[in-house]
C-alpha positions as CSV (number, residue, x, y, z in Angstrom):
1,X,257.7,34.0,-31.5
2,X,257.2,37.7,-32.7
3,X,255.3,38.0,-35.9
4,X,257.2,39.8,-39.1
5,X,256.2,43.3,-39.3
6,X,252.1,43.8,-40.0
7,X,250.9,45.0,-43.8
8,X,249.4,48.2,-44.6
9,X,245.3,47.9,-45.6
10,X,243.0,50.3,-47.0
11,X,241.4,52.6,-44.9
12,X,237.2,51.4,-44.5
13,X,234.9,53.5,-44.9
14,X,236.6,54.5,-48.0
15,X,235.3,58.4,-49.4
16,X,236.4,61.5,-51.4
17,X,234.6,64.5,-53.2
18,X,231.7,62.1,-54.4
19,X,230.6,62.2,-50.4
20,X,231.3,65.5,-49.9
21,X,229.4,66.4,-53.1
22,X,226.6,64.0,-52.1
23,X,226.1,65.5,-48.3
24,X,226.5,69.3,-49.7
25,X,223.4,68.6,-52.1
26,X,221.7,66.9,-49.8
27,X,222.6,69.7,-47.2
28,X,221.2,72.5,-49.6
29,X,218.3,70.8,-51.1
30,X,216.0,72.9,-48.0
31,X,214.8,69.3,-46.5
32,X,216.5,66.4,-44.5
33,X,214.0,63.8,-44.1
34,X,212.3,61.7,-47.2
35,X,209.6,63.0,-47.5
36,X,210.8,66.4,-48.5
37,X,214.0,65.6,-49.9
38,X,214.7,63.8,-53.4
39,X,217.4,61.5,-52.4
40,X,215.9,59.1,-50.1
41,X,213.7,58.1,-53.1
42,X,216.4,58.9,-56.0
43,X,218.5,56.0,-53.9
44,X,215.6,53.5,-53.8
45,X,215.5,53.8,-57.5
46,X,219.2,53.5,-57.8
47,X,219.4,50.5,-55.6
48,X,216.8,48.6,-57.0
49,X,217.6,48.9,-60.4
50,X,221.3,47.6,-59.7
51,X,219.9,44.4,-58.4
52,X,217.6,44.0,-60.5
53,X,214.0,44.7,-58.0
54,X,211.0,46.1,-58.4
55,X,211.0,48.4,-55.3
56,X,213.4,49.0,-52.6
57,X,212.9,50.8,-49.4
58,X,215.3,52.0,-47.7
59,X,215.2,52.1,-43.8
60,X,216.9,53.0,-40.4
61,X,219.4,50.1,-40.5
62,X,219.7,46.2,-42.0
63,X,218.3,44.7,-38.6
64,X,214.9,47.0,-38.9
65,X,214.9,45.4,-42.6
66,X,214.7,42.1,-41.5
67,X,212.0,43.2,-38.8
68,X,209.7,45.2,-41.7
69,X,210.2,42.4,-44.1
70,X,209.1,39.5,-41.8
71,X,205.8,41.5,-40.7
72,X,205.1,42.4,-44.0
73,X,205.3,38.9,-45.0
74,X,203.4,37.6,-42.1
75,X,205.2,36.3,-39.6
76,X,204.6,36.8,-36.1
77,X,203.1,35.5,-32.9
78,X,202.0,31.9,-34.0
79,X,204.3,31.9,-36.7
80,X,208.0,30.1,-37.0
81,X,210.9,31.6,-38.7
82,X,213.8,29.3,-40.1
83,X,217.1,30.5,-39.5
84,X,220.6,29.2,-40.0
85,X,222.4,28.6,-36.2
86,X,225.7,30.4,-37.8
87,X,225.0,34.1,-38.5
88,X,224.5,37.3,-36.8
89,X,222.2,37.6,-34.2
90,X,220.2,40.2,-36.2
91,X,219.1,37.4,-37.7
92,X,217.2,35.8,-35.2
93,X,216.2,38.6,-33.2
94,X,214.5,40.6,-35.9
95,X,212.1,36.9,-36.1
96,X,212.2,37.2,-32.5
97,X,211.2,40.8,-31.5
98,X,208.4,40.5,-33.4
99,X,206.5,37.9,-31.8
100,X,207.6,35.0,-34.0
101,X,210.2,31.6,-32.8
102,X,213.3,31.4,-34.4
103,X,214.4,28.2,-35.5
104,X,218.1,27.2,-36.0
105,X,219.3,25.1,-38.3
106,X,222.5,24.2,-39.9
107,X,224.6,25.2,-42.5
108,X,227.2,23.4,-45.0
109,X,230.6,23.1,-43.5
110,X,232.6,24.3,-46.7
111,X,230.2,27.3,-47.7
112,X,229.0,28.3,-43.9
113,X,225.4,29.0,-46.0
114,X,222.4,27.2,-44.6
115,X,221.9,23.3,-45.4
116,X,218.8,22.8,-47.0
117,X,218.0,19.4,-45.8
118,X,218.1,20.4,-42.5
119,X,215.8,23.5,-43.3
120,X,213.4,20.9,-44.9
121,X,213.7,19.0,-42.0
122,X,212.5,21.8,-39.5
123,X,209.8,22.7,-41.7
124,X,206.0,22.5,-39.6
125,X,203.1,23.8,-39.8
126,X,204.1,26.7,-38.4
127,X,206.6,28.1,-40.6
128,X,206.0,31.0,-42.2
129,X,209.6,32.0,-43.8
130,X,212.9,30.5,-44.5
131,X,215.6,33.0,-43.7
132,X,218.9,32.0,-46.2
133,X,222.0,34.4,-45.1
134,X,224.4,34.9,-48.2
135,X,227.3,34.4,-45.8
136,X,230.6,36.8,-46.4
137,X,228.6,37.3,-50.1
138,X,227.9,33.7,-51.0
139,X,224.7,33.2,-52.4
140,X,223.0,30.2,-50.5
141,X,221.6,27.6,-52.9
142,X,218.6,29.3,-53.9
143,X,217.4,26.9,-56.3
144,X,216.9,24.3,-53.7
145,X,215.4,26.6,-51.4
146,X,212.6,28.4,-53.8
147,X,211.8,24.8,-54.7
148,X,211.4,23.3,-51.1
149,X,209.7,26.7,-49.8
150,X,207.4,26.2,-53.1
151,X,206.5,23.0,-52.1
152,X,206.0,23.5,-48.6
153,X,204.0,26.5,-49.2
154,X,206.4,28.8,-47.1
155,X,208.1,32.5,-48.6
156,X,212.1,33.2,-48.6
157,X,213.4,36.2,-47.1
158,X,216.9,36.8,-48.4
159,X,219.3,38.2,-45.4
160,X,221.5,39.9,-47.9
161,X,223.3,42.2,-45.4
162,X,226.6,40.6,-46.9
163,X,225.7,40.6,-50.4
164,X,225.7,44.2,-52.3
165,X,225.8,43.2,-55.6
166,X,225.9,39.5,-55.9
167,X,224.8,37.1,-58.4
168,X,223.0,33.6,-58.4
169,X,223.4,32.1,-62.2
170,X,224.0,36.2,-63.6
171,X,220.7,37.1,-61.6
172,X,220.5,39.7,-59.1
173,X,219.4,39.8,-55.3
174,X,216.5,41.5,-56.8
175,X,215.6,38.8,-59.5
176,X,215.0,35.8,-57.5
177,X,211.2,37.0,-56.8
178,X,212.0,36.8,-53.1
179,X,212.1,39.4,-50.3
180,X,216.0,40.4,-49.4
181,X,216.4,42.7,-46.9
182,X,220.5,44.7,-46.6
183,X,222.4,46.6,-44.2
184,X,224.5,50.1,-44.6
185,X,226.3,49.5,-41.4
186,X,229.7,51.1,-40.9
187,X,231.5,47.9,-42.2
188,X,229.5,46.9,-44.7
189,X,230.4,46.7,-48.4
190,X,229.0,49.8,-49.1
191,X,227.9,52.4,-46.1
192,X,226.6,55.4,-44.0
193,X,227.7,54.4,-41.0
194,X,224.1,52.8,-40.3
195,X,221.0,52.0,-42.9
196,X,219.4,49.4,-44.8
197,X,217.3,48.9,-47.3
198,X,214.2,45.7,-48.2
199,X,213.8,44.8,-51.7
200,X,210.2,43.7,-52.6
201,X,209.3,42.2,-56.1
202,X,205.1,42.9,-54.8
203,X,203.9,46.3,-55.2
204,X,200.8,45.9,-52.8
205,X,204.1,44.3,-50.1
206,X,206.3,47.8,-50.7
207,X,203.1,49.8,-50.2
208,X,202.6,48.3,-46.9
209,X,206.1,48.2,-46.0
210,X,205.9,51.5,-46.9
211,X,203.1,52.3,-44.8
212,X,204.5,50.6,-41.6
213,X,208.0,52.0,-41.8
214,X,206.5,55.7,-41.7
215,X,204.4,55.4,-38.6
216,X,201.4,53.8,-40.6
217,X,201.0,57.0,-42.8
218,X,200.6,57.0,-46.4
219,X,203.0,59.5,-48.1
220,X,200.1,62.4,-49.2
221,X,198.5,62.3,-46.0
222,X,198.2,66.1,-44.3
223,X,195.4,64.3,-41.6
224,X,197.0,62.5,-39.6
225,X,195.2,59.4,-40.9
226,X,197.5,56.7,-39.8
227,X,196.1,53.2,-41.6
228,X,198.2,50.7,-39.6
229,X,200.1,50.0,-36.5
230,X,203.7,51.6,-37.9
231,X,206.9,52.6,-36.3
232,X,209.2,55.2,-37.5
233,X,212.1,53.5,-39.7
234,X,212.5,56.2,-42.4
235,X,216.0,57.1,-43.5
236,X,217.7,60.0,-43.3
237,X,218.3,62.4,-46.5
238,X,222.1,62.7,-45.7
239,X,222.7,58.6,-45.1
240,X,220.9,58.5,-48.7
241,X,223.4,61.4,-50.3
242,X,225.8,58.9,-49.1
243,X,224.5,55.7,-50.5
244,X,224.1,57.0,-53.8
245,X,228.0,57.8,-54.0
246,X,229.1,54.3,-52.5
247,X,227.2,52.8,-54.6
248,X,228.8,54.1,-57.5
249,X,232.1,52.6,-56.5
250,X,230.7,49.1,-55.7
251,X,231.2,47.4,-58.9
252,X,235.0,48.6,-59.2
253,X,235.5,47.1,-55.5
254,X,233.5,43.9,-55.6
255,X,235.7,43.2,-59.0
256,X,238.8,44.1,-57.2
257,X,237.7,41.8,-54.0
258,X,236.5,38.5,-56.3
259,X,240.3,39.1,-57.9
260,X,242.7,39.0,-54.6
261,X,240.3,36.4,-53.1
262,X,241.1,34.2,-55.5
263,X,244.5,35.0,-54.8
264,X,244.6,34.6,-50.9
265,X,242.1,31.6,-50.9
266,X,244.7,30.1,-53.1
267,X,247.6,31.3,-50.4
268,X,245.5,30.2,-47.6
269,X,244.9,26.9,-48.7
270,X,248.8,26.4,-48.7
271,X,248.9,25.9,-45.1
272,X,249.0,22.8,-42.9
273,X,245.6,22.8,-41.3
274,X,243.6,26.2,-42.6
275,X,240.6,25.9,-45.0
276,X,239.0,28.5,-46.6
277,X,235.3,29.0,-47.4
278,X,234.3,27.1,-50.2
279,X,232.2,28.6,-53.2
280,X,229.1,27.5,-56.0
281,X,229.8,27.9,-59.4
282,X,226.5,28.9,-59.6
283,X,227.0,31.8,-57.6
284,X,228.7,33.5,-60.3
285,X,229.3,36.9,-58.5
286,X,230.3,37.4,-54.6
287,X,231.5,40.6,-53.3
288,X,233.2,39.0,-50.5
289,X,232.0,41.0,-47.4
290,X,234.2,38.9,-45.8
291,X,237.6,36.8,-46.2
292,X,237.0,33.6,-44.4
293,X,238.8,30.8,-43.1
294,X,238.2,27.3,-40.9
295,X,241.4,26.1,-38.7
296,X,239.1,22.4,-38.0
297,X,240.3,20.5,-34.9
298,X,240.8,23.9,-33.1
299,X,239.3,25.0,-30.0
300,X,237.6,28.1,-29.6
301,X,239.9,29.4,-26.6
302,X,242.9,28.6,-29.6
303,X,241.3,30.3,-32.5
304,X,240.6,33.5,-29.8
305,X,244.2,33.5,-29.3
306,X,245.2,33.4,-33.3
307,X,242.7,36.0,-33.6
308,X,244.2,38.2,-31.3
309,X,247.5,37.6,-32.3
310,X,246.8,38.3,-35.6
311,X,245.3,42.0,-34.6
312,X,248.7,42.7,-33.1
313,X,250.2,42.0,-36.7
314,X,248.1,44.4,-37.8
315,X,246.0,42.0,-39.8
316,X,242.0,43.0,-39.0
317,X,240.8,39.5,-37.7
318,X,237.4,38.4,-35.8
319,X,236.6,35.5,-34.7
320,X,233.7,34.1,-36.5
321,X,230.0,34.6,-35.5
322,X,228.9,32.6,-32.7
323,X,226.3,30.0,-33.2
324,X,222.8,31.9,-32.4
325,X,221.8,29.3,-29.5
326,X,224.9,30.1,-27.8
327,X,224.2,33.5,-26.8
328,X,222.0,34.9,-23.4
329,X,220.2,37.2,-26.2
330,X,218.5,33.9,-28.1
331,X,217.0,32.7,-25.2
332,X,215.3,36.0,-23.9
333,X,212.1,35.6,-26.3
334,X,210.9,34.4,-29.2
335,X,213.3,30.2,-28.7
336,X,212.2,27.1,-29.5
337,X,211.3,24.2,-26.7
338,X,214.3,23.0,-26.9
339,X,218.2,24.0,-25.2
340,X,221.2,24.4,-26.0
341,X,222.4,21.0,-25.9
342,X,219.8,19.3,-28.1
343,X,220.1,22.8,-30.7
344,X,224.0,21.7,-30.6
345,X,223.8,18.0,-32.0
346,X,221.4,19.0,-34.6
347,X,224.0,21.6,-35.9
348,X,227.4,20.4,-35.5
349,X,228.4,22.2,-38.3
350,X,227.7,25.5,-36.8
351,X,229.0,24.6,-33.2
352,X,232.2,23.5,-35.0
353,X,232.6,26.8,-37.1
354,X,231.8,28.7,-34.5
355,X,234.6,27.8,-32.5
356,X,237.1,27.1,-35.4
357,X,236.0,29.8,-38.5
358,X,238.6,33.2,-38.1
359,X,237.4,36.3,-41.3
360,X,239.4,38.9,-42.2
361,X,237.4,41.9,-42.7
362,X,237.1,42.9,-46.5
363,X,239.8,46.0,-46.6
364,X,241.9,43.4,-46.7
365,X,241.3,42.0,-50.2
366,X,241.2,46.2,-51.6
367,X,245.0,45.5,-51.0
368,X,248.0,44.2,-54.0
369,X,248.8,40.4,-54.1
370,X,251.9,41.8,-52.0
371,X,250.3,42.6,-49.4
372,X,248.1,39.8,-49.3
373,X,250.9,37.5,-49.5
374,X,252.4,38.7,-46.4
375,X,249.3,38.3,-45.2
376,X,249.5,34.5,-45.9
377,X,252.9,34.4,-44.1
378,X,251.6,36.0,-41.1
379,X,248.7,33.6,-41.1
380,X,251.0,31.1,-42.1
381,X,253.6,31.7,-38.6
382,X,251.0,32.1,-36.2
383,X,249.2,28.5,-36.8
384,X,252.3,26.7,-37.1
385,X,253.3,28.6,-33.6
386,X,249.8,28.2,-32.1
């Protein structure tokens, strides 16, 4: 059957003057890189300060946050990282490219967040960090998981790359005195096309993050005295210019997005066999990086096909992320004694929304309850017909 006739979305990235101002400042200010310029630094403030942190650093993108964050907090060769099986491979890999396992576990089937029992369960000696991803803006149960990584004597890293402004019982990312590191990538919630940013509660932790994202130089140095092994992860002056204006939109989208998702979840719900992500009361404010939906008893080959079909509506679909063992890239370093098969039974949850979970990227809920209606429909037809 032919679809009805796709709905119009907001354009993403979404810009005006506020950019153009931002770049043209950051143009004429006489130096591009941080440590000339003002608004690599005047962003870190900004950023920080809206989540509540300490300190924020901001770096070359959200994957070389992850990376800084785990070796400033120790992880490494020797070391394990825990890591929910459904997420973006960034995830993994930033454990994994520096020398430290990965270890999947698996996550809640309504929220898509990490489970905790299995996370306590896959705790060993060797475990260093626990890695909770605030899936599509979700916060993940962090009260559970500062009191089990308490106990065991393990630290949290927060992968907040889908979280920009969310809130865990009215706290901030940067009030839960854990690490979270974010990403600026093009279809973020708020963006440069690439960045990212760590947000440390430690002073003596930003000072060495600081140290090993700037090739192991300390900022006054005119020597050459370069204290540490380092790499070069300092962001750009213009990507900064940038932040600072997105960011001053992000409260008016995030209230926009928490309103029409209540909407479409509701819609959504509506139909034979679709369930949307769940929520927690107690995380009391989710930007909603993404719009996400289970069709359970599906194939993956059939939710492919829905996705696609739902592209040619015009509707901006993905399939969901697929679980981290299930990838070549896993497997290449840095992967538990262990295979696919075995990884698989322990997470069924993840195999099963991998193959069944469709998200609608988060343009879509920047659009009126009309639009997101028709939406609905669409959805609505192509499951019946598929």
């Amino acid at each position: 059957m032919s679809p009805r006739p796709g709905p119009t979305f907001p354009d993403w990235p979404q810009f005006d003057d506020t950019e153009r101002r931002a770049l043209d400042r950051a143009l004429t200010q006489g130096q591009w890189w941080r440590m000339g310029g003002s608004e690599v630094e005047s962003f870190e403030r900004e950023f920080a300060g809206y989540h509540g942190a300490r300190h924020a650093l901001a770096v070359t993108n959200g994957t070389h946050a992850l990376e800084l964050a785990l070796q400033v907090m120790g992880a490494g060769p020797g070391s394990e990282v825990i890591v929910p099986a459904f997420t973006f491979i960034s995830s993994s890999q930033a454990a994994q490219r520096i020398g430290a396992v990965a270890v999947p576990v698996d996550v809640d089937p309504d929220t898509y967040n990490i489970d905790v029992e299995a996370t306590a369960a896959a705790i060993t000696p060797k475990t260093r960090v626990i890695m909770p991803v605030h899936m599509a803006g979700l916060m993940a149960d962090m009260d559970a998981l500062d009191k089990l990584a308490s106990d065991a004597g393990v630290r949290i890293l927060q992968d907040a790359a889908h979280a920009h402004g969310a809130r865990w019982q009215g706290k901030g990312v940067g009030e839960l005195d854990s690490v979270a590191a974010f990403s600026f990538q093009n279809g973020k919630l708020m963006t440069a096309g690439e960045g990212g940013a760590v947000l440390f509660p430690d002073t003596d932790e930003y000072e060495k993050a600081f140290l090993h994202h700037s090739c192991g130089r300390p900022r006054t140095d005119r020597r050459y005295h370069h204290q540490v092994a380092g790499t070069n992860m300092r962001m750009n002056e213009f990507s900064a210019a940038v932040l600072r204006a997105q960011l001053s939109r992000l409260d008016g989208q995030i209230e926009v997005r928490e309103q029409r998702w209540k909407f479409l979840s509701t819609q959504l719900a509506d139909i034979p066999g679709v369930r949307p992500q769940g929520g927690d009361s107690r995380a009391d404010r989710n930007p909603h990086y993404m719009a996400m939906f289970r069709l359970p008893g599906w194939t993956e080959e059939r939710r492919n096909l829905l996705v696609d079909r739902l592209v040619d509506a015009g509707i901006p679909a993905f399939a969901a992320f697929r679980a981290i063992y299930r990838t070549n890239a896993f497997w290449e370093m840095g992967a538990p004694e262990t295979s696919v098969d075995e990884l698989a039974r322990r997470c069924p949850n993840a195999d099963a929304i991998s193959a069944d979970c469709v998200w609608l990227h988060h343009r879509t809920l920047l659009a009126s309850e009309q639009v997101l209606g028709d939406t609905a429909a669409i959805v609505a037809d192509l499951v019946a017909a598929g």
